[in-house]
N, C-alpha and C positions, 0 to 999 in steps of 0.2 A: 504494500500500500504506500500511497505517495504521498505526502501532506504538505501543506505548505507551514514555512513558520516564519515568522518577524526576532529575529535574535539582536539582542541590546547587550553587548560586551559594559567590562565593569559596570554591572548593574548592582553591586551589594552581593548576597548570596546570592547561589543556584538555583532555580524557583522555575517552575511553569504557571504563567499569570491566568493561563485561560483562551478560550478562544474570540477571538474581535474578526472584526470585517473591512475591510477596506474600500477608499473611498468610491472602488469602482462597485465592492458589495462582495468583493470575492474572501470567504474567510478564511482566516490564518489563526493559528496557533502564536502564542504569546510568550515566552520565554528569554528568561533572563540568566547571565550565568557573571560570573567575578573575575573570571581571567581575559585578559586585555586582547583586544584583536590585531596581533601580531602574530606572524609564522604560527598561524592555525590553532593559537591555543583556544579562541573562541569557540570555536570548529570543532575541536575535539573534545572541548566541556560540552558541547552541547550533546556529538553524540554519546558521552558519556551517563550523561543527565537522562534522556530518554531512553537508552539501555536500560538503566537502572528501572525509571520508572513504571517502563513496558513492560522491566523482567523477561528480558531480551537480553542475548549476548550482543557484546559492544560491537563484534561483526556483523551483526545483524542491523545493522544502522548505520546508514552514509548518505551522505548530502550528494545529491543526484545534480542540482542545479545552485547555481548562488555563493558560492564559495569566498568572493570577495564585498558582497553585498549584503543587506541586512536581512532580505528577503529573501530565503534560503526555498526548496525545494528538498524534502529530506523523504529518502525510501527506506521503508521499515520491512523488510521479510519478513513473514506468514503472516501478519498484524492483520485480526479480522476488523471489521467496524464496532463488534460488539466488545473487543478486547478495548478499540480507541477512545470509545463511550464510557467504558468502565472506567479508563485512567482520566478524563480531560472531560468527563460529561457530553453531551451531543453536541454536534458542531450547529452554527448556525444556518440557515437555508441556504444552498449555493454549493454545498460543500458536495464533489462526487463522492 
């Protein structure tokens, strides 16, 4: 499954805020992490962050798109919708 997410480097701690929608309506996931975005540490807290949370191994999670941007595209292996709902609650309308 592919999701989109909004990542905020030095944000305080590691935290997923939730899901929001963007200004064109398309929604994204909300996530914050504390290490600075430089030589991918952002990147790899984040997929670290979502491993964890999905209860997922850390190979199972890589940023498919956005790598230097804030608006990442991140692929999660086997991750059903029911599994995504369970960790992040239901996305809002919009979401495939």
């Amino acid at each position: 499954m592919r999701i989109a997410v909004r990542l905020t480097p030095r944000g305080g701690r590691d935290r997923v805020e939730g899901w929001a929608a963007g200004p064109d309506g398309r929604p994204y996931l909300k996530v914050r992490v504390s290490a600075p975005p430089v030589e991918g540490e952002a990147n790899a807290a984040l997929t670290v962050l979502l491993a964890k949370v999905l209860k997922r191994p850390k190979s199972a999670v890589r940023i498919a798109a956005g790598e230097t941007g804030r608006l990442k595209q991140v692929e999660i292996e086997g991750l059903t919708r029911a599994e995504l709902e369970a960790a992040f609650g239901p996305p809002p309308a919009g979401f495939d």
